[in-house]
VOBA-1610 file (N, C-alpha, C; in pm, whole numbers, padded with zeros to 5 digits, always signed):
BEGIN
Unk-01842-01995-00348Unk-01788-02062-00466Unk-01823-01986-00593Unk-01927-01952-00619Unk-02043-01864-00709Unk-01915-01751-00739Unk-01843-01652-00610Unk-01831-01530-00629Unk-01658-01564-00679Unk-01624-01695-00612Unk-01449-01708-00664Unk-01502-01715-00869Unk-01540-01792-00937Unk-01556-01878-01039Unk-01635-01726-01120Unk-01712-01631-01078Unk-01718-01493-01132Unk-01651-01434-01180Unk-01560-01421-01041Unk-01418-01303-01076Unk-01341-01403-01114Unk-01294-01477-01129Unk-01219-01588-01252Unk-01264-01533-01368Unk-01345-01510-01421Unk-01452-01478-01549Unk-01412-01377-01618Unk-01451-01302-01488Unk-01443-01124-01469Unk-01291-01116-01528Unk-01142-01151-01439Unk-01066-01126-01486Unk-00984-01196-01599Unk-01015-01332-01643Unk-00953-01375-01742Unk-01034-01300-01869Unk-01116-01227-01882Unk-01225-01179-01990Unk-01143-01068-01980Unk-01030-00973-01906Unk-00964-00880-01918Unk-00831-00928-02010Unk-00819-01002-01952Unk-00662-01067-01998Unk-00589-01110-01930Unk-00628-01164-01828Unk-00539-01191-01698Unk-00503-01350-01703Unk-00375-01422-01714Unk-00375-01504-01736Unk-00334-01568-01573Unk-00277-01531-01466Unk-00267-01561-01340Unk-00331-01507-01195Unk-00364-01609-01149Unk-00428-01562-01023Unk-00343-01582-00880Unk-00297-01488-00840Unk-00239-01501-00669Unk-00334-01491-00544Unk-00327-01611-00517Unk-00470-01614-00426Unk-00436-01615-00265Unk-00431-01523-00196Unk-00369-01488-00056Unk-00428-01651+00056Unk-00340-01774+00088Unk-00423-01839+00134Unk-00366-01865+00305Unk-00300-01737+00342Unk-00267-01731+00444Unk-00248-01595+00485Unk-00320-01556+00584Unk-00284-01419+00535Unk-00242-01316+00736Unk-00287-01410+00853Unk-00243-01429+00927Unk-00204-01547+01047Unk-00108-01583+00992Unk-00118-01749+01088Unk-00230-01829+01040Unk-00310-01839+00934Unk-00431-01908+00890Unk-00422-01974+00795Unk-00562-02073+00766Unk-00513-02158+00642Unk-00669-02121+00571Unk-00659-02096+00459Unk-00787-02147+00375Unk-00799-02270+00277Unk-00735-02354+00392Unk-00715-02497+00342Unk-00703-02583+00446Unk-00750-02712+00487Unk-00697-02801+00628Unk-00588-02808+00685Unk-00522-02784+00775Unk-00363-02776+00781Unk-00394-02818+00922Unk-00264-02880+00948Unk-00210-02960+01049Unk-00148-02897+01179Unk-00112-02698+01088Unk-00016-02640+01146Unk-00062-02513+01189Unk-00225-02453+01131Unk-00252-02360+01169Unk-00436-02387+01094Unk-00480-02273+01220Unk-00632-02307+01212Unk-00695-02234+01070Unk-00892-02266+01055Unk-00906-02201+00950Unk-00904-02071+00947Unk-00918-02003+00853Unk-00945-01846+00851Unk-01053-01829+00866Unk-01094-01733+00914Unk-01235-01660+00926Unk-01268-01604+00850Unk-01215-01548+00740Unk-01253-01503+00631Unk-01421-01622+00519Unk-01368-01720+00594Unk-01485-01829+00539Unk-01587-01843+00611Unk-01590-01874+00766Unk-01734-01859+00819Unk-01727-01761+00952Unk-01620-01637+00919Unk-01625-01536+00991Unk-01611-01577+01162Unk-01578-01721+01188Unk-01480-01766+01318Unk-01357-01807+01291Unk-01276-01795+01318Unk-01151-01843+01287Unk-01157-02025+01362Unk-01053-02124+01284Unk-01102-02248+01291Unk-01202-02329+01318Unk-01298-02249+01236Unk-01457-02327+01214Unk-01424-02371+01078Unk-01413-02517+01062Unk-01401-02571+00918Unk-01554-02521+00838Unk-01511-02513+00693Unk-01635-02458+00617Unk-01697-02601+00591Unk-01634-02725+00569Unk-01706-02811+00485Unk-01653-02890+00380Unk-01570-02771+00329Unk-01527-02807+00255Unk-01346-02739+00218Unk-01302-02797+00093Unk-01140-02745+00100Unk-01122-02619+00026Unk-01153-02523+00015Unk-01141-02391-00067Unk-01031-02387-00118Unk-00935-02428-00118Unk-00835-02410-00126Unk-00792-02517-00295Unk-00841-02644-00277Unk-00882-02710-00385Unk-00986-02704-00457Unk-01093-02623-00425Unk-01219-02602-00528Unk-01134-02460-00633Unk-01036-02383-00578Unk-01022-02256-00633Unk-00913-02295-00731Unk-00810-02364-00691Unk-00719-02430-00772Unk-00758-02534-00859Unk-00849-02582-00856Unk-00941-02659-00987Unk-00944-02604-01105Unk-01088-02479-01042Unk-01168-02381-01138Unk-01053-02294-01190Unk-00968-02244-01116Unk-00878-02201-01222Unk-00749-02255-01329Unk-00763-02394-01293Unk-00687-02472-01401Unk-00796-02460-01488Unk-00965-02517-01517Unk-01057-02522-01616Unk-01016-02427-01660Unk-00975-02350-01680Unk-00972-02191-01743Unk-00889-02176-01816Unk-00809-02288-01787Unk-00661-02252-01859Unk-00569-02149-01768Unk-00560-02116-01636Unk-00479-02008-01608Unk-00444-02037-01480Unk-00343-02002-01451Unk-00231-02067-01328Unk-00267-01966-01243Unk-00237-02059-01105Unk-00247-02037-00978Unk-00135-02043-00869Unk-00124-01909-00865Unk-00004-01915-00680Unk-00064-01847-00562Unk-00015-01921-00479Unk-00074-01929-00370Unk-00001-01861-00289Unk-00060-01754-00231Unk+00016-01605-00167Unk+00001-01659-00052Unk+00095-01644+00022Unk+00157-01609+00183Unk+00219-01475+00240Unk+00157-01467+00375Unk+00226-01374+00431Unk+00276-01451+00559Unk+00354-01430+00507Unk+00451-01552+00622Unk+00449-01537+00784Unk+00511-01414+00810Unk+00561-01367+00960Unk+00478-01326+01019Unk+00350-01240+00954Unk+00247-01205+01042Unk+00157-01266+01100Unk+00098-01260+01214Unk+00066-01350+01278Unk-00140-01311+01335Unk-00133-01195+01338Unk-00253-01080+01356Unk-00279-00980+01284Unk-00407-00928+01250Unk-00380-00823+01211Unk-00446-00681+01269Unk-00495-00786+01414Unk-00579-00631+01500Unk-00489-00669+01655Unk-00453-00807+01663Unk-00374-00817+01817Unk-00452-00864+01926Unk-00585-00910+01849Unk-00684-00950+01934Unk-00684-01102+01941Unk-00632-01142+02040Unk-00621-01299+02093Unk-00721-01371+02139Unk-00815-01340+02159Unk-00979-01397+02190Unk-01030-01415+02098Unk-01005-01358+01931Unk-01055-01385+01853Unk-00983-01519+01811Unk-00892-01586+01833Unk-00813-01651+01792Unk-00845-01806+01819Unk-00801-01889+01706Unk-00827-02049+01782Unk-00719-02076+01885Unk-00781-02204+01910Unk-00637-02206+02057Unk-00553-02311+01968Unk-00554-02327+01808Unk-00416-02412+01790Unk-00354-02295+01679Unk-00348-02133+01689Unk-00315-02028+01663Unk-00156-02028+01674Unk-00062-02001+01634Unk+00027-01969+01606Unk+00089-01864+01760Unk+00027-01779+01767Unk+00004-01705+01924Unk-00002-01740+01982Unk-00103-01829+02064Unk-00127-01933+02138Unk-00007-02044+02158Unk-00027-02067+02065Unk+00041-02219+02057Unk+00185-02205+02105Unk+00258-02086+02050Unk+00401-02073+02083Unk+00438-01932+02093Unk+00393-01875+02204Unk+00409-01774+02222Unk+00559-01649+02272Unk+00621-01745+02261Unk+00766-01738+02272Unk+00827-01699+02146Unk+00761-01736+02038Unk+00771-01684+01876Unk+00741-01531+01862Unk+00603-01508+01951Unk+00542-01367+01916Unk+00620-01265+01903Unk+00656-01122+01893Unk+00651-01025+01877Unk+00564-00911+01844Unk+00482-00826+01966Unk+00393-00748+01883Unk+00420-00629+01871Unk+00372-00553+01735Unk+00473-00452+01713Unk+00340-00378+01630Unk+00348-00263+01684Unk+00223-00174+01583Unk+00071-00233+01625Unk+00025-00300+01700Unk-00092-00304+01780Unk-00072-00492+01666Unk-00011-00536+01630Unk-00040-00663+01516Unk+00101-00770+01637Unk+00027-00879+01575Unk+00153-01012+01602Unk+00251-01041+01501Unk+00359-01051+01575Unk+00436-01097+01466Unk+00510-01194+01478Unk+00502-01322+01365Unk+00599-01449+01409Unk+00780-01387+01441Unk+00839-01395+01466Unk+00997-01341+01503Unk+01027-01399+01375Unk+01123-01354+01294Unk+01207-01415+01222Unk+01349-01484+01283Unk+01351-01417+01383Unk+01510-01447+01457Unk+01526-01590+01505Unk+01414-01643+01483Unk+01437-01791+01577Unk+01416-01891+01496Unk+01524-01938+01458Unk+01499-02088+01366Unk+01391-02161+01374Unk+01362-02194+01459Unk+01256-02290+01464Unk+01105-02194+01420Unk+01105-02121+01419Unk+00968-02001+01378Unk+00973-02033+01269Unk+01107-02002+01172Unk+01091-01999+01031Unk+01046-02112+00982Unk+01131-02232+01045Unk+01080-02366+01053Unk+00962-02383+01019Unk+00888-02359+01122Unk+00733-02372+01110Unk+00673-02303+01021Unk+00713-02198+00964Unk+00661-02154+00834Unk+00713-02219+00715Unk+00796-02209+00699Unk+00834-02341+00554Unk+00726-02427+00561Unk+00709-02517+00693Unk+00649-02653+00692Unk+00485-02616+00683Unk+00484-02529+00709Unk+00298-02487+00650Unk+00291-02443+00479Unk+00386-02351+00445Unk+00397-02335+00322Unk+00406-02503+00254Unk+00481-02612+00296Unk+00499-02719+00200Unk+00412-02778+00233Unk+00290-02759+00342Unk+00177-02836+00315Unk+00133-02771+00202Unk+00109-02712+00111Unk+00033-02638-00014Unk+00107-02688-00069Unk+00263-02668-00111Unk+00308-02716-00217Unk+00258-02858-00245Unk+00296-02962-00129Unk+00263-03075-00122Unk+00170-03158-00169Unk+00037-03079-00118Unk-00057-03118-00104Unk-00189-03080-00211Unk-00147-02959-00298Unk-00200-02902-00361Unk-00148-02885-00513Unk-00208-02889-00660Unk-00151-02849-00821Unk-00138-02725-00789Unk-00050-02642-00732Unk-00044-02507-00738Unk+00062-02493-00891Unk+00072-02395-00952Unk+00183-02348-00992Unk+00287-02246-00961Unk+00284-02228-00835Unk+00362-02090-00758Unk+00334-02070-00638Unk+00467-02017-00552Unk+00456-02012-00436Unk+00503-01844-00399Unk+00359-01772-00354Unk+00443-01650-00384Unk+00422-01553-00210Unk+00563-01484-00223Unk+00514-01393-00093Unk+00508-01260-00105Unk+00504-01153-00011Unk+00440-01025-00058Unk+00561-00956+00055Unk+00545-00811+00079Unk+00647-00776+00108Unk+00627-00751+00276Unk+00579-00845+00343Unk+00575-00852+00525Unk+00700-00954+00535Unk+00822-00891+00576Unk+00882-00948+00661Unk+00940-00880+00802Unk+01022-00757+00816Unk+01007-00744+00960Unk+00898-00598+00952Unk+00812-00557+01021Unk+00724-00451+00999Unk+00828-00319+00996Unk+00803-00231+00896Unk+00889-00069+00880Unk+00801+00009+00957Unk+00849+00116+01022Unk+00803+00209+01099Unk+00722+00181+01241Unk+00831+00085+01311Unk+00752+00026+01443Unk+00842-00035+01531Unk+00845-00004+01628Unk+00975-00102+01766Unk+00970-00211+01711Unk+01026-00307+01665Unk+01027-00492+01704Unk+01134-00472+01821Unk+01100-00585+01935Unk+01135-00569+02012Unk+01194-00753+02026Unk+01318-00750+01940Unk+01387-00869+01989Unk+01525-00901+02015Unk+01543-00812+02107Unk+01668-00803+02139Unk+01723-00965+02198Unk+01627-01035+02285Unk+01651-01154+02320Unk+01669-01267+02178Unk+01620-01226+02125Unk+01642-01331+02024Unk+01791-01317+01922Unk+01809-01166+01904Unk+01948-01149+01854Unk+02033-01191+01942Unk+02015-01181+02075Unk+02157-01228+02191Unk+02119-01375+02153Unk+02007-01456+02136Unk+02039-01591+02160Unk+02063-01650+02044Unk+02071-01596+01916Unk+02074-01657+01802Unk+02142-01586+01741Unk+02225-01544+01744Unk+02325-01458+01668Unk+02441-01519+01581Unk+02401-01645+01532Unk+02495-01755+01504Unk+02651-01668+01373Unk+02562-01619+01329Unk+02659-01539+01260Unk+02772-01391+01296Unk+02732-01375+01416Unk+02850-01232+01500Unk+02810-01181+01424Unk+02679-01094+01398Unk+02641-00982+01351Unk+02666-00861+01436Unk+02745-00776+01448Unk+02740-00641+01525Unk+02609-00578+01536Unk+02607-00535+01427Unk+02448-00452+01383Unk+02330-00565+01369Unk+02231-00471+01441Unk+02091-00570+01443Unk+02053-00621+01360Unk+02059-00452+01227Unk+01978-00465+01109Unk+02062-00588+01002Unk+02239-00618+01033Unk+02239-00693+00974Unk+02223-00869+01002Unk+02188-00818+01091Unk+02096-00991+01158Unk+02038-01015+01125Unk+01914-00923+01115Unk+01782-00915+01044Unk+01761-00982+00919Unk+01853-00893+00800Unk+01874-00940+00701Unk+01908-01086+00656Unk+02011-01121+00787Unk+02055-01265+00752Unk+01906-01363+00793Unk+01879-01311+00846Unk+01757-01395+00912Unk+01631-01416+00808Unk+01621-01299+00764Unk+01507-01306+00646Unk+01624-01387+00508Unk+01746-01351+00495Unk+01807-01420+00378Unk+01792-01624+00397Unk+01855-01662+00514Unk+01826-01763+00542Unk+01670-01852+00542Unk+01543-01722+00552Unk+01449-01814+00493Unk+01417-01804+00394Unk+01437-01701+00307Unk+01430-01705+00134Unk+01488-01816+00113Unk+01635-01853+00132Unk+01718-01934+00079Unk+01623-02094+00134Unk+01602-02132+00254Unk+01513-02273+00265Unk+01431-02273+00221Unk+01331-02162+00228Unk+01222-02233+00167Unk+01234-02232-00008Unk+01293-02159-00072Unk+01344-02171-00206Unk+01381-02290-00210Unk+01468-02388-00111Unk+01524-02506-00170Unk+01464-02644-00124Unk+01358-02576-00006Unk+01223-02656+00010Unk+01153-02724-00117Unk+01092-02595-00072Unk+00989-02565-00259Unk+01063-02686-00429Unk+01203-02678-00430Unk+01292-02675-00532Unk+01302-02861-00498Unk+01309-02892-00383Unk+01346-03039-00365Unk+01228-03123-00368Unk+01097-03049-00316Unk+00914-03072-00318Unk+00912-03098-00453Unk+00881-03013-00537Unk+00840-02997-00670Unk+00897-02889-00726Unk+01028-02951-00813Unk+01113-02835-00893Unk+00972-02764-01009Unk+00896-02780-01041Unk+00818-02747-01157Unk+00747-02600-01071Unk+00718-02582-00890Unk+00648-02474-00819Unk+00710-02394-00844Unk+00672-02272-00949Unk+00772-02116-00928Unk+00759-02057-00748Unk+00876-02002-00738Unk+00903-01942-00588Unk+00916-01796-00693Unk+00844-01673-00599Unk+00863-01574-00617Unk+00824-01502-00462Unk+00889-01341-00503Unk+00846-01253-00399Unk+00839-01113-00466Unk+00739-01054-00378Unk+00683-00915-00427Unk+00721-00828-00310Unk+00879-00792-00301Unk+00921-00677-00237Unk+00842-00553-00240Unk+00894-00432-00144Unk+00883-00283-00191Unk+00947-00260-00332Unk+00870-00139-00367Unk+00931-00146-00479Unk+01055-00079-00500Unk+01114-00019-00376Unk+01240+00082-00391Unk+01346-00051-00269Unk+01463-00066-00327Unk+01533-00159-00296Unk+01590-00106-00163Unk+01695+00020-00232Unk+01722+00180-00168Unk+01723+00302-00227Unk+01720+00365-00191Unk+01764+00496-00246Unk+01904+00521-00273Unk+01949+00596-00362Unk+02097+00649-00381Unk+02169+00698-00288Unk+02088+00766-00198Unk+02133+00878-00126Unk+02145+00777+00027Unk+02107+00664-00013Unk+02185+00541+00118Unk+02294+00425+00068Unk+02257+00476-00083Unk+02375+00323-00158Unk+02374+00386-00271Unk+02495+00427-00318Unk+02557+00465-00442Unk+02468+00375-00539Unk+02471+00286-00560Unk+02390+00132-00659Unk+02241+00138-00570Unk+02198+00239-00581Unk+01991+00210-00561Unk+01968+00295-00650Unk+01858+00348-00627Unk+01763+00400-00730Unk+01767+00563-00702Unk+01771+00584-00831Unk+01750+00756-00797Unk+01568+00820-00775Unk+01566+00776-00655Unk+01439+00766-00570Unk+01489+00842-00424Unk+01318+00879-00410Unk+01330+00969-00252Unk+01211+00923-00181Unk+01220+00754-00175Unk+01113+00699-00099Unk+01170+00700+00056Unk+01037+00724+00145Unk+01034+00735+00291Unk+01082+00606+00347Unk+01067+00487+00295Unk+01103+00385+00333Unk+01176+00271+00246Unk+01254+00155+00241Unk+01285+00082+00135Unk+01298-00058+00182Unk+01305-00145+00079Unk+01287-00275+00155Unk+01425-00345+00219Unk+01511-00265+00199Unk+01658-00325+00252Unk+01667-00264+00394Unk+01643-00109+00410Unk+01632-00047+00565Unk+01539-00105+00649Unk+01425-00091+00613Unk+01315-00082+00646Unk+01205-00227+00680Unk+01216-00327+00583Unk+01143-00413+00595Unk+01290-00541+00603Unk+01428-00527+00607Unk+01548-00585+00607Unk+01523-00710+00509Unk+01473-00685+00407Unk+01467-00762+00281Unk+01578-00698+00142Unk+01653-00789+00180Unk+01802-00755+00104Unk+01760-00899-00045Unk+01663-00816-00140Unk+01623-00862-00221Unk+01750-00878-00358Unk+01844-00805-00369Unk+01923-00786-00433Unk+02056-00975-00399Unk+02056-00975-00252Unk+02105-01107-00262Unk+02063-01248-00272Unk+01934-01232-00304Unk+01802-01276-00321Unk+01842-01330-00484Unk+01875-01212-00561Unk+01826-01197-00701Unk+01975-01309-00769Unk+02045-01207-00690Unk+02170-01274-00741Unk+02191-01443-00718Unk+02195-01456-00602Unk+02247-01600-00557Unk+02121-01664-00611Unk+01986-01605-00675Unk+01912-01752-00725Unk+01807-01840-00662Unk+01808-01755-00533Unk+01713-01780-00432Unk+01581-01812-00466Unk+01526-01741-00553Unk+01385-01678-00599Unk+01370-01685-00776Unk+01292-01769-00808Unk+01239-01761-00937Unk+01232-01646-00985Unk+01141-01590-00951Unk+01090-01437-01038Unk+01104-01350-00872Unk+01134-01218-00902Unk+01075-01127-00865Unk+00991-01027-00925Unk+00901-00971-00770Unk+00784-00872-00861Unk+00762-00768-00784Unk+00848-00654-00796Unk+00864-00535-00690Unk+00758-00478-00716Unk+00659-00385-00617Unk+00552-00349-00634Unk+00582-00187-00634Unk+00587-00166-00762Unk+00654-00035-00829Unk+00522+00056-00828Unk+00448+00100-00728Unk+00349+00167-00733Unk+00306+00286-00742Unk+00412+00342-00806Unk+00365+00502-00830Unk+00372+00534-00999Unk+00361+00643-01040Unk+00335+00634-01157Unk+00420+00702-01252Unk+00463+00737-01371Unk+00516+00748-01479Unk+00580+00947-01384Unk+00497+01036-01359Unk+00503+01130-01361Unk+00514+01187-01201Unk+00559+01051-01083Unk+00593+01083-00947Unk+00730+01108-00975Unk+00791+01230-00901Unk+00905+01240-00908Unk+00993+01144-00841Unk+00965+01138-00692Unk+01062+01098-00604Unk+01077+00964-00619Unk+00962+00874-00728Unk+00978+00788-00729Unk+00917+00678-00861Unk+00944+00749-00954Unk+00898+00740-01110Unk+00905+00593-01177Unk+00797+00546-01209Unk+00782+00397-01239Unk+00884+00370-01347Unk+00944+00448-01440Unk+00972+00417-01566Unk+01144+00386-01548Unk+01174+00484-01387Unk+01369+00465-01335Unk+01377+00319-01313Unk+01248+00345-01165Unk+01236+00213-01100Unk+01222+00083-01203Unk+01133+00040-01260Unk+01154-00065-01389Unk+01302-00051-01434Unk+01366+00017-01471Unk+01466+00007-01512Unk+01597-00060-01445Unk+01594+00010-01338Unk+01633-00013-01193Unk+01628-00179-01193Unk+01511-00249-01174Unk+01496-00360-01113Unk+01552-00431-01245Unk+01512-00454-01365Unk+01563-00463-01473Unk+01740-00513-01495Unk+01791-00427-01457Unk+01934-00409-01442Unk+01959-00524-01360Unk+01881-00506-01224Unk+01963-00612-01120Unk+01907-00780-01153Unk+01803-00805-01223Unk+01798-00922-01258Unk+01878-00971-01403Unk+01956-00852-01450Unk+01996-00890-01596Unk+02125-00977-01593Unk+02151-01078-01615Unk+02226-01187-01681Unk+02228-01284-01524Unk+02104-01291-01475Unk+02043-01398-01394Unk+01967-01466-01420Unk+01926-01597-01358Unk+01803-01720-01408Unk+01675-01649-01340Unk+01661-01509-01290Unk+01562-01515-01221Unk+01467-01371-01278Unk+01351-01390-01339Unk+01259-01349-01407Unk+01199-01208-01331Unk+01148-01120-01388Unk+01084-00988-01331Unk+00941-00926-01350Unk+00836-00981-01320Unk+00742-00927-01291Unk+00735-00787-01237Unk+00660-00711-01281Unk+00614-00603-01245Unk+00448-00547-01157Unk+00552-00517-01056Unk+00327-00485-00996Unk+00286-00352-00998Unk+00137-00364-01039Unk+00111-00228-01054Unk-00030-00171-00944Unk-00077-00091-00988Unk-00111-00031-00850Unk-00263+00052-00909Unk-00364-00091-00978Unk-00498+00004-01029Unk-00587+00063-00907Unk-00544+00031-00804Unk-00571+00074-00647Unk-00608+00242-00650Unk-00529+00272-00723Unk-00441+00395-00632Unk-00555+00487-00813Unk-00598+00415-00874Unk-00686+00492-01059Unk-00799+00594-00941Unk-00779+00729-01001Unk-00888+00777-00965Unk-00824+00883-00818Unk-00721+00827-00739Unk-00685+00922-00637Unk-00609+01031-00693Unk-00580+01140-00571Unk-00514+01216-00579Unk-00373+01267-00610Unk-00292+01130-00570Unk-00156+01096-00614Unk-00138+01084-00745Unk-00045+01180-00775Unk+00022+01193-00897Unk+00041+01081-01029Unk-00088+01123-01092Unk-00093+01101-01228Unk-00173+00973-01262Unk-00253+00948-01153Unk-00357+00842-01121Unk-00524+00881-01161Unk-00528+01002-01240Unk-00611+01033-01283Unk-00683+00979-01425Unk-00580+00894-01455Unk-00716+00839-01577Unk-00660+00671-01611Unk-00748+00608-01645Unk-00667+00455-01634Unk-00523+00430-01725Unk-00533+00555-01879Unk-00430+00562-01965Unk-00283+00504-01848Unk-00257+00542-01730Unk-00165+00534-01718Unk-00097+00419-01643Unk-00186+00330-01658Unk-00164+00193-01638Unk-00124+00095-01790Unk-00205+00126-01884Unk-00182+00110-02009Unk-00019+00162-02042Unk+00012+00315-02018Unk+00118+00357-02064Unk+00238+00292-01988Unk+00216+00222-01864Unk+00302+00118-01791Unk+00348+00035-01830Unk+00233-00062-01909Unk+00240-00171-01985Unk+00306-00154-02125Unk+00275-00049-02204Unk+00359+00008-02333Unk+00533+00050-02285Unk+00533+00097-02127Unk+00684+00102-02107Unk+00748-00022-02111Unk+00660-00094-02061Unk+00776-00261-02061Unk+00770-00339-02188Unk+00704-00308-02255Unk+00756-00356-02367Unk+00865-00315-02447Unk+00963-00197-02383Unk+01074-00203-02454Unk+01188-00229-02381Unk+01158-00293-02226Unk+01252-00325-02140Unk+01262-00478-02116Unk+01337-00525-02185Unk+01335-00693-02280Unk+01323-00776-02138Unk+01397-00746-02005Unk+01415-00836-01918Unk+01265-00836-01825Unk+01151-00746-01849Unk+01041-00755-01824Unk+00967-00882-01877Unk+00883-00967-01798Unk+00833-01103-01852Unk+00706-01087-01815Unk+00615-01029-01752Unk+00512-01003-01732Unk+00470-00924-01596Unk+00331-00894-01595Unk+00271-00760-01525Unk+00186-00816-01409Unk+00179-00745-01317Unk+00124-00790-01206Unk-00008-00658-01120Unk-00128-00662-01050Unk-00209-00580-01058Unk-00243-00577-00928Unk-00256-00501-00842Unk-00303-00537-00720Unk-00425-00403-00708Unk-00519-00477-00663Unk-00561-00654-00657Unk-00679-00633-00720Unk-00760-00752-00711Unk-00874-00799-00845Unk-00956-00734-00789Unk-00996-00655-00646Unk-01132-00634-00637Unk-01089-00488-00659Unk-00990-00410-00693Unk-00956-00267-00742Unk-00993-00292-00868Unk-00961-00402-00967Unk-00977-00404-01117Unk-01167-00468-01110Unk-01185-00503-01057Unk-01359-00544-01054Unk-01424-00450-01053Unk-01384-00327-00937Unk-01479-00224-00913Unk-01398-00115-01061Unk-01365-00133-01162Unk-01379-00025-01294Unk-01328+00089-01283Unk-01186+00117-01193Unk-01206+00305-01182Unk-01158+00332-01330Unk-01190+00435-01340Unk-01219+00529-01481Unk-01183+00439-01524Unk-01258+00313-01571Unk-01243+00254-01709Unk-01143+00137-01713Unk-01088+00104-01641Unk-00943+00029-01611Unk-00963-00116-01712Unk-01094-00209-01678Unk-01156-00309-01741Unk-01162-00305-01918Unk-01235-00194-01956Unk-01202-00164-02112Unk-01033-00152-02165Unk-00982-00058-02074Unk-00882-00017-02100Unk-00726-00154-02121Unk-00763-00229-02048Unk-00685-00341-02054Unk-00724-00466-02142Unk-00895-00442-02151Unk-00894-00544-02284Unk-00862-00498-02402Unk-00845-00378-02406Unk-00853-00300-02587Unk-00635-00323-02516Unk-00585-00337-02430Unk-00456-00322-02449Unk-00424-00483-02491Unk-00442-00586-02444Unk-00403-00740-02431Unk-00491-00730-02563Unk-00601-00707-02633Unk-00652-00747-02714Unk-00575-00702-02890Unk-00474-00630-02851Unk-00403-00631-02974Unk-00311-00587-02939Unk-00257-00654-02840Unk-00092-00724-02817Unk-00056-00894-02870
//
């Protein structure tokens, strides 16, 4: 409790006015749920209750503060080593294993099967429900990029739409749960922002005339079949917050196009644009991550790109641990903005 109510401290004393607090992060809850066991992240067994509700002590302390709270999901994943002994037996794996898919040594809930998604909405609206959140946000796991999924049975049995192509099954499959649980969320409590934090490259040009003049290895429309663009349009999603993680001076994939890029496709829509940035990466070898200035000079770019509404950081224990300076550098920026 001590170390959540710190870094609350730690980062609203930067300028941070929101916290995304991951409270599911495989098939788990860091909260009581009906629908999936606790995390181990709390007493290092998975569904060993702590005692208490973490989940409401953290969403408290950060209302005292004055500063809003969403509550991050990773929806589809289900593992993140594939190890089923570690697992409770009312696990998501366990429990319905007919859902699984494992792909890359990890579990994965299927998206292809209605009733899977099902069950994820209905764990997500225990939080909405049950909890003062102000946001319901997801991150960019929906089908894994660079790995077999192996569901061919599930496209033959659910193919409700005569998709030819897999990948555009896929898509419909991940579009169809943006779209419920958006109107979940919307019928629960219209006041919960719904957002999602795609890749940050939609596509490339050189696969769609209308993407980005980018030369990323992967994108979230091929690759992760998150067709965020029909997302943006039809209204699905409050805000989006593409995680634009490279920097001012990467060629193949330059923060200042990309912003622009995303910019464009939310312009004369109800749906807002966050930006994520990447103090992760202050201090490596990748291009132009050598001094914190260029997280600052990120933040000075969006201020002249009007459909920008605010900035996003991943994650607090990259901005806790200080690389070159990141902590000064963002209070001397928010402090005379």
């Amino acid at each position: 409790m001590d170390e959540f109510t710190a870094l609350l401290d730690s980062l609203q004393g930067m300028g941070i006015n929101t916290v995304f607090v991951q409270v599911r992060s495989a098939g788990d809850a860091m909260y009581p749920s009906a629908l999936a066991p606790w995390s181990k992240s709390l007493t290092g067994f998975q569904g060993l209750d702590p005692g208490y509700d973490p989940l409401a002590y953290m969403v408290e302390q950060t209302h005292l503060r004055g500063m809003k709270f969403e509550a991050w999901f990773n929806p589809f994943r289900a593992t993140v080593d594939g190890n089923a002994a570690a697992l409770a037996s009312n696990h998501v794996v366990l429990s319905n294993p007919e859902w699984i898919v494992r792909a890359g040594g990890k579990d994965y809930i299927n998206p292809g099967i209605p009733e899977a998604r099902q069950h994820i909405i209905d764990a997500i609206l225990e939080v909405v429900n049950g909890y003062d959140i102000d946001g319901v946000h997801l991150d960019d796991y929906f089908y894994p990029s660079g790995t077999a999924f192996a569901d061919d049975a599930a496209f033959a049995a659910y193919n409700s739409g005569g998709f030819a192509d897999k990948g555009d099954w896929r898509r419909d499959n991940i579009n169809r749960f943006v779209r419920d649980l958006g109107e979940a969320i919307e019928q629960a409590k219209p006041q919960v922002k719904f957002g999602i934090s795609p890749f940050g490259v939609w596509r490339n040009k050189s696969a769609d005339p209308t993407g980005s003049d980018t030369r990323a290895g992967v994108s979230a429309y091929d690759d992760m079949y998150a067709d965020v663009r029909t997302w943006i349009r039809e209204e699905w999603i409050d805000y989006v917050a593409p995680q634009i993680y490279w920097s001012l001076s990467f060629s193949a994939a330059r923060y200042d196009m990309l912003t622009d890029w995303w910019a464009n496709e939310v312009k004369g829509t109800g749906v807002e644009l966050y930006i994520g940035h990447a103090p992760y990466k202050l201090g490596t070898a990748e291009t132009g991550w050598q001094t914190a200035q260029e997280i600052v000079n990120q933040l000075k770019y969006n201020e002249n790109v009007p459909e920008v509404s605010g900035d996003l950081f991943f994650s607090a224990k990259d901005l806790i641990k200080n690389p070159l300076g990141i902590i000064e550098a963002l209070r001397n920026y928010y402090q005379t903005e």
